[in-house]
C-alpha positions in Angstrom: -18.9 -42.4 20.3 -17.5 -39.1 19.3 -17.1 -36.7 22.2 -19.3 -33.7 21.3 -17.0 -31.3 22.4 -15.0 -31.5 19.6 -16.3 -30.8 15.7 -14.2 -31.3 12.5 -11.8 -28.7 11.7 -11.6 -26.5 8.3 -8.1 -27.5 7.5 -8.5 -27.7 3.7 -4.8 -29.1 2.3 -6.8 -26.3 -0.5 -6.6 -23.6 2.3 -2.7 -24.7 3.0 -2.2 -24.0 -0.7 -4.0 -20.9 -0.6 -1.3 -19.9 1.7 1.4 -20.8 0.0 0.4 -19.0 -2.7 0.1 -15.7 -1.3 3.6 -16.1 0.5 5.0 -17.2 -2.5 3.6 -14.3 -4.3 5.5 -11.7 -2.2 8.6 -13.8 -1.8 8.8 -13.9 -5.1 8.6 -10.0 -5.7 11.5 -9.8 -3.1 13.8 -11.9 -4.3 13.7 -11.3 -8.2 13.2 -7.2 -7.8 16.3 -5.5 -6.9 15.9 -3.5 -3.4 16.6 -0.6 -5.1 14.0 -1.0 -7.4 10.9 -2.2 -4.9 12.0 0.6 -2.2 13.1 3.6 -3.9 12.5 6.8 -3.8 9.6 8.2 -5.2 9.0 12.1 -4.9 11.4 12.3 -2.8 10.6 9.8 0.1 12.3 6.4 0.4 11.9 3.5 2.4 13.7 4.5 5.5 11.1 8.3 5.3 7.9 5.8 5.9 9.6 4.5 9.1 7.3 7.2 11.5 4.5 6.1 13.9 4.1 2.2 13.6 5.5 1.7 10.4 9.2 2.0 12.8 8.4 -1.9 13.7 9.0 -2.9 9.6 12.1 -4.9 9.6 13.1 -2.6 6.5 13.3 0.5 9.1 15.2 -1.5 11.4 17.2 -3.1 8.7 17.5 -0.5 5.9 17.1 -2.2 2.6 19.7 0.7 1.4 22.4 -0.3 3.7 21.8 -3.9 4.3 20.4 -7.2 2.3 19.2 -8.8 5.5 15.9 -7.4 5.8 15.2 -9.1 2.5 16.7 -12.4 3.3 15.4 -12.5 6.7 11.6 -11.9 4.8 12.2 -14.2 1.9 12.9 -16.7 4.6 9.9 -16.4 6.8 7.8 -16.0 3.5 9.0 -19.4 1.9 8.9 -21.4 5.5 5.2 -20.1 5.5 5.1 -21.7 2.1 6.0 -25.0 2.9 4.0 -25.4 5.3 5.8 -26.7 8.5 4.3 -25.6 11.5 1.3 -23.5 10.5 0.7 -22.0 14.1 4.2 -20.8 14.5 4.7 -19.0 11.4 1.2 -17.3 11.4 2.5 -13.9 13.1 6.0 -14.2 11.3 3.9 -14.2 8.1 1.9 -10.6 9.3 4.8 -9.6 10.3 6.7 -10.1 6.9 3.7 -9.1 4.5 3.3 -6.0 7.2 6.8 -5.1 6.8 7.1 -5.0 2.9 4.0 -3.4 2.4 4.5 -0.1 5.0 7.7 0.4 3.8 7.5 -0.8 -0.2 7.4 2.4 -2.4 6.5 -0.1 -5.1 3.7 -2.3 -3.6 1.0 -3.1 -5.4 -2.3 -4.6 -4.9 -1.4 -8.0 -4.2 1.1 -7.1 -2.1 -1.7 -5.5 -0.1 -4.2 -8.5 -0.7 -1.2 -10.9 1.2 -1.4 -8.5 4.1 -4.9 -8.4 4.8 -5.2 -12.3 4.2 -1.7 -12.7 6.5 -3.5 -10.9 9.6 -6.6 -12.9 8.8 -5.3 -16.2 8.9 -3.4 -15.7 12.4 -6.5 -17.3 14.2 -6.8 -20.1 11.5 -2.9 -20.8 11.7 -2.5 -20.3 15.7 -5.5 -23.3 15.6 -3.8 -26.0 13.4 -1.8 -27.3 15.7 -0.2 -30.2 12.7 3.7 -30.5 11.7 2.8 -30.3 8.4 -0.1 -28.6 6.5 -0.6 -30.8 4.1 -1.5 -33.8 6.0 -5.1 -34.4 7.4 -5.7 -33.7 10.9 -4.9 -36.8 13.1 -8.2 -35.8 15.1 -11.1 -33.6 15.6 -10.5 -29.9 16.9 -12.4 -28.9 20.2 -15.2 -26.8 19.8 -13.3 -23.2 20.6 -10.4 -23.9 18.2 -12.5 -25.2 15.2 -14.9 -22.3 15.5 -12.1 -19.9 15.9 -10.6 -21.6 12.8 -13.7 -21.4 11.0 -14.8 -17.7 11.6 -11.2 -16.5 10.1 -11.5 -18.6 7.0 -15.3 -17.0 6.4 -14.1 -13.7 7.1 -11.1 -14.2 4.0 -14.0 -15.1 2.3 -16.0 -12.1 2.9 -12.8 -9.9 2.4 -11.5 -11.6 -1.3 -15.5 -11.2 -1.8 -15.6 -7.4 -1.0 -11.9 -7.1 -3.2 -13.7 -8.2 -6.2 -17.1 -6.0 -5.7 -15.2 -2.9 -5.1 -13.2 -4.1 -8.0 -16.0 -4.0 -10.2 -17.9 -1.1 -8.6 -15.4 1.1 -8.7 -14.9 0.2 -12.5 -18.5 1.6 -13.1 -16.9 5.3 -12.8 -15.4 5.3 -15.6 -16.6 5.6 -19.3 -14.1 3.6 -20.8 -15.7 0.7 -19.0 -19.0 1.4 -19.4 -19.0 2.0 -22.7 -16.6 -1.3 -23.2 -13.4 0.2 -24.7 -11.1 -0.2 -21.6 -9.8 -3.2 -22.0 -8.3 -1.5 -26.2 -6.9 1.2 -24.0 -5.2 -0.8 -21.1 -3.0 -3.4 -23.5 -2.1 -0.7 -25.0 -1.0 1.1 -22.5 3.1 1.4 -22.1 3.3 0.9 -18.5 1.1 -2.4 -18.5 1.6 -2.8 -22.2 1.4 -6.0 -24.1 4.4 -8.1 -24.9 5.7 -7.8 -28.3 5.4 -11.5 -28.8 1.9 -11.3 -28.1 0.8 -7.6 -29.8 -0.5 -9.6 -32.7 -2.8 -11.3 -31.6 -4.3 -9.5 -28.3 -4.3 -6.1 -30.5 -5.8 -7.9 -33.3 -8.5 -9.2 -30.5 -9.4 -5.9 -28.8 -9.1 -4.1 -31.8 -12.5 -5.8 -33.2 -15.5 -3.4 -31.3 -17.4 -6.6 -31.1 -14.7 -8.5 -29.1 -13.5 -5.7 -27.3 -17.0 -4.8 -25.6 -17.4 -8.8 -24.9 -14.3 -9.0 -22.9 -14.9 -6.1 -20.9 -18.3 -6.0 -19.9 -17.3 -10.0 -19.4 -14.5 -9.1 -16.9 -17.3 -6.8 -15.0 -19.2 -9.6 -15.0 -16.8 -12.2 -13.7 -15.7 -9.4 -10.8 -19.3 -8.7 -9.9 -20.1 -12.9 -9.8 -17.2 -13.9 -7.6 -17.9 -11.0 -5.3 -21.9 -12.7 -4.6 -20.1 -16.0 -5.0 -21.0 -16.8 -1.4 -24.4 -16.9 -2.3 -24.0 -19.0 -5.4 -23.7 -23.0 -5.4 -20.9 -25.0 -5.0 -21.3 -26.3 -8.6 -20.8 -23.2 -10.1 -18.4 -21.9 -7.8 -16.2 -25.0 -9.0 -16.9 -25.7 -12.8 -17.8 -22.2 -14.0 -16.3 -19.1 -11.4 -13.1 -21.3 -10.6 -11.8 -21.5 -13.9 -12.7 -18.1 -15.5 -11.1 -16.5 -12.2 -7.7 -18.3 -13.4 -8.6 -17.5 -17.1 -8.9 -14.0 -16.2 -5.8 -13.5 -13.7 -3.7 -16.0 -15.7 -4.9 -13.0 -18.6 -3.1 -10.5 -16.3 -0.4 -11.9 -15.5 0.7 -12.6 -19.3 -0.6 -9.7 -21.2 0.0 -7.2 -18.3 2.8 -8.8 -16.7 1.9 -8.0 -13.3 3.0 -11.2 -11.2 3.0 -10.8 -8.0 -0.4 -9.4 -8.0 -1.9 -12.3 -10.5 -0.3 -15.1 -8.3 -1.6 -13.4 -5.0 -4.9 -13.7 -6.8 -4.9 -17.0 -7.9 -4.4 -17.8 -3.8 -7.2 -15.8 -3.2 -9.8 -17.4 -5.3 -8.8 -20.8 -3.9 -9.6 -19.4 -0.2 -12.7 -17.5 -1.9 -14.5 -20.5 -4.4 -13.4 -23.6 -1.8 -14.6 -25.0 1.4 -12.9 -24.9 4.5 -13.0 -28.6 4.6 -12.8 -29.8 1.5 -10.1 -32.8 1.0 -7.5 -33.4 -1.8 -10.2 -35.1 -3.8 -12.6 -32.3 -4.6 -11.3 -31.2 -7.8 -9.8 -33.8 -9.1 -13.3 -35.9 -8.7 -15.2 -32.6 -10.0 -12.4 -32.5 -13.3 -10.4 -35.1 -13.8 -12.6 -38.9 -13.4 -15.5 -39.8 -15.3 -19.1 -41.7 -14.2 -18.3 -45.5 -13.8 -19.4 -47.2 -17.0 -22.9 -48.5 -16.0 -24.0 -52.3 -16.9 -27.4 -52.7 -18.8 -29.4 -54.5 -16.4 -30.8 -57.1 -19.2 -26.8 -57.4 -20.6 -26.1 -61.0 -20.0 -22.9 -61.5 -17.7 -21.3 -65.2 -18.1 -21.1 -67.4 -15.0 -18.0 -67.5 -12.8 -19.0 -71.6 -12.8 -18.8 -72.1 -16.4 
C-alpha cells in the first residue's frame, strides 16, 4: 500500500519542454545578436548606465558586454544546460539569474525576454522539487506531500501568470481604434519596423488588404488572446484540439510575418505550461493527434475457428 504521505508529482516531460523552450528562446537571442546590437545605447544610456540599485548583481555589470564576451558565454551556457535538462533543481536559480541578468541590463529586450523572466523565477520552486538527473525521464517514485504541493502551486501560478499575459494582451488592445474597428492587423504588416518579408508581401498584403479578411483576422486574434487567457476555466478538450493549435497558428504568424523570434519561441513555451497538465505523460498529444479509434468488429461478423 502506498504511503499516504507522498502524492504524485506534476513533472510533465511537457513542462520540461516548456522550459527548454523559454531558455532556448533567450539563448538564442544572445548568441545570434551581436552584443553591440542587444545592449547598446539608446538615448544616451548603455548597458553598463542600468547597473544602479540591484540591477549591479547582472552579470553584464560585472562583466561589461562592451569590454568582455564572457558575460554572454557564461549566460548562453547556463541558458542551454537549463535546456537540456540535466539536473532541474540545480539550474533553477542559475536560470533567474541568467534571464534576470539579460533583461535588467538589455537595452533591446523585448517581451519574451520579459515573459522568460517572470516564468524563470516562477519555476525555482517547481525546479528545487524535481529532484531527477534528467528531466525527461518519469519520476522513479512519488514526491512527499510538501514537495509535490510546492511543485504544484508554482506550475498553477505560471498558469495564472501566461493567463493574465494574454488578457492584458487583449485588453489593452481594446484602446485602440485600429483594433476595434479591425484594420490593425493592414497597418502592423505593413509596418517597416515589423514589416513583412518581401518573399511573403504578396500574399499577406494581398490577405489583409481584403476589408473582409482583414477584420476576420483581427477581431479573431482578440478572440484567441481573450480565450486562452479564461483558458483555465475551459475543458481540457478544447484546450488541446482547438486553443493549442491556433496559439501555435497565431505565434508561428509572428514569428514569420513579423520576424520577432525570440518573443514567438518564448511563447510557444508558454502555451505548453498554459494549455497542459502538470502531469500529463509523453502520450497526451500524440493519443489526442496522431492514433485513430481501434477498428471495431461487428458483433454478428463471423470470425473462423482457430480449430479449423
Amino acid at each position: 500500500m502506498a504511503d499516504g504521505s507522498l502524492r504524485p508529482g506534476p513533472w510533465s516531460p511537457w513542462i520540461a519542454v516548456a522550459r527548454s523552450v523559454l531558455a532556448l528562446s533567450m539563448a538564442g537571442s544572445l548568441a545570434v545578436t551581436p552584443s553591440s546590437v542587444l545592449f547598446a545605447r539608446l538615448n544616451g544610456i548603455g548597458a553598463v548606465d542600468q547597473c544602479g540599485g540591484t540591477a549591479s548583481w547582472s552579470l553584464f555589470c560585472t562583466l561589461p558586454p562592451g569590454e568582455s564576451p564572457w558575460a554572454t558565454i557564461i549566460t548562453v551556457v547556463i541558458l542551454v544546460w537549463v535546456a537540456s535538462g540535466v539536473l532541474p533543481a540545480v539550474s533553477a536559480v542559475p536560470f533567474a539569474f541568467a534571464a534576470y541578468s539579460v533583461t535588467t541590463t538589455g537595452t533591446l529586450v523585448d517581451g519574451g525576454d520579459q515573459v522568460v523572466l517572470v516564468a524563470a523565477v516562477l519555476f525555482i520552486p517547481y525546479s528545487l522539487c524535481d529532484w531527477r538527473l534528467l528531466a525527461w525521464r518519469a519520476p522513479h517514485r512519488e514526491a512527499g506531500e510538501v514537495r509535490a504541493t510546492m511543485a504544484r502551486s508554482s506550475v498553477l501560478a505560471l498558469k495564472v501568470q501566461v493567463s493574465i499575459v494574454y488578457l492584458v494582451a487583449c485588453v489593452s488592445k481594446l484602446a485602440t481604434e485600429a483594433w476595434t474597428e479591425g484594420s490593425a492587423l493592414y497597418y502592423w504588416t505593413r509596418i517597416p519596423a515589423f514589416g513583412t518579408p518581401n518573399w511573403l508581401e504578396g500574399l499577406v498584403f494581398a490577405t489583409t488588404g481584403n476589408p473582409v479578411i482583414s477584420v476576420l483576422l483581427t477581431w479573431g486574434t482578440l478572440l484567441l488572446e481573450f480565450t486562452l487567457g479564461v483558458s483555465l476555466l475551459l475543458p481540457l478538450r478544447f484546450k488541446l484540439n482547438v486553443l493549442l493549435p491556433a496559439g501555435f497558428l497565431l505565434h508561428g504568424a509572428i514569428l514569420l510575418v513579423m520576424g520577432i523570434a525570440s518573443f514567438s519561441i518564448a511563447m510557444f513555451g508558454a502555451l505548453l505550461i498554459l494549455l497542459i497538465p502538470a502531469d500529463s505523460s509523453w502520450s497526451l498529444l500524440a493519443n489526442r493527434w496522431y492514433t485513430t479509434a481501434p477498428i471495431k468488429r461487428d458483433s454478428k461478423e463471423e470470425v473462423p475457428s482457430v480449430a479449423s
